[in-house]
C-alpha positions as CSV (number, residue, x, y, z in Angstrom):
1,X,-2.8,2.8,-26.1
2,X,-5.3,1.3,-24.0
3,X,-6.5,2.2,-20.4
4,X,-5.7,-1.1,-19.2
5,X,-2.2,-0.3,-20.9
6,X,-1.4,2.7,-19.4
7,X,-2.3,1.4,-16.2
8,X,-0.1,-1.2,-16.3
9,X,2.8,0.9,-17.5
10,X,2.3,3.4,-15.2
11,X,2.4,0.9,-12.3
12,X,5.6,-0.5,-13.6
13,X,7.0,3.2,-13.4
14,X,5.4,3.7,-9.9
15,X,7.7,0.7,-8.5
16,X,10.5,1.0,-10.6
17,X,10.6,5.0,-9.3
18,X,9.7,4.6,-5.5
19,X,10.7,0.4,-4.7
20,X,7.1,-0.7,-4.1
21,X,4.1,-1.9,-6.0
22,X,1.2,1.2,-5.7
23,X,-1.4,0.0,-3.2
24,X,-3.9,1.3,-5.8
25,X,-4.7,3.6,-8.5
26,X,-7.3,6.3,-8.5
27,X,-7.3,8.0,-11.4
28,X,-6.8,7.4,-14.9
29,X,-7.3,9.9,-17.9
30,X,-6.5,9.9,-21.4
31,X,-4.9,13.4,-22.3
32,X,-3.7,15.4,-25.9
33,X,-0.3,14.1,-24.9
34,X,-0.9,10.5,-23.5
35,X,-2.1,9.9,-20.0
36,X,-2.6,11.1,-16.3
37,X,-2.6,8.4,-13.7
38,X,-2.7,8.5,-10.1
39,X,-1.7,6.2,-7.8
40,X,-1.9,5.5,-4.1
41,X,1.5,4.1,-2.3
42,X,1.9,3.1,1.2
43,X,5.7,4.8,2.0
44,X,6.2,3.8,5.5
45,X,4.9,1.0,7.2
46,X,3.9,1.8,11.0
47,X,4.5,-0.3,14.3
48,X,0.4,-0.4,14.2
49,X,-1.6,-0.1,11.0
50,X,-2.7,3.5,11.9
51,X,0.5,4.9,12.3
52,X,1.3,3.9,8.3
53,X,2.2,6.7,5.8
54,X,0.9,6.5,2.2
55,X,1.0,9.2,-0.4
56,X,0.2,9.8,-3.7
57,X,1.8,10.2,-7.0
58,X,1.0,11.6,-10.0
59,X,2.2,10.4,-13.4
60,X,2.4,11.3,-16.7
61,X,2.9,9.1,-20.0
62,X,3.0,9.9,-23.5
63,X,0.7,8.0,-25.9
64,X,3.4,5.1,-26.4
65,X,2.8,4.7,-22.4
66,X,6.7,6.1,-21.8
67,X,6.9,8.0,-18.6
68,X,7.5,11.9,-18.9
69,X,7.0,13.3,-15.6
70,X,6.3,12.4,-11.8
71,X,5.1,14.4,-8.8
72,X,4.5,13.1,-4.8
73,X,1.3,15.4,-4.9
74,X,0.3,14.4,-0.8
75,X,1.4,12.5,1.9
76,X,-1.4,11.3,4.7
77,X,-1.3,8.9,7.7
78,X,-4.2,6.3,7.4
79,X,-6.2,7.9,10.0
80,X,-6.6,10.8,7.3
81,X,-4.3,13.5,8.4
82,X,-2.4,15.3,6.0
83,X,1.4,15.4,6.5
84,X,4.1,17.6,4.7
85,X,4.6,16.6,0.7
C-alpha cells in the first residue's frame, strides 16, 4: 500500500469513527505492521473562531490499509492551550 493510500483510508476511518472529515493530517509513517497516521479534527465549533476545540487522533492500519487501533492523543483550543484528552 501506498502513502497516498493509507492516507486516504485512514481519513475515511477518521470520519466514519468521530462524524467529521479531519481538518488535516500531520503525520504519516509506514511501520513493520502497516501505517501510523495522524490527523488533526476540529470537535467543537466555537461561537467565535478562537473559542473552537480540535484534537488529534492517532491511527493505526495494517498493511492492507484496515484500521487496528485509534487514540484521541490531545485536545487544544485554537489559541494553543491544551485542554483535558
Amino acid at each position: 500500500m501506498k502513502a497516498i493510500e493509507a492516507l486516504a483510508a485512514g481519513r475515511a476511518a477518521i470520519e466514519a469513527i468521530i462524524g467529521k472529515p479531519p481538518e488535516h493530517n500531520t503525520r504519516c509513517a509506514a511501520t513493520e505492521a502497516g501505517w501510523e497516521l495522524q490527523f488533526e479534527t476540529l470537535e467543537t465549533r466555537g461561537r467565535l473562531s478562537d473559542n473552537d476545540i480540535f484534537a488529534s487522533y492517532v491511527l493505526k492500519l495494517d498493511a492492507q490499509g484496515d484500521l487496528v487501533a485509534y487514540e484521541r492523543t490531545r485536545r487544544y483550543a485554537r489559541v494553543g492551550s491544551t485542554l483535558a484528552a
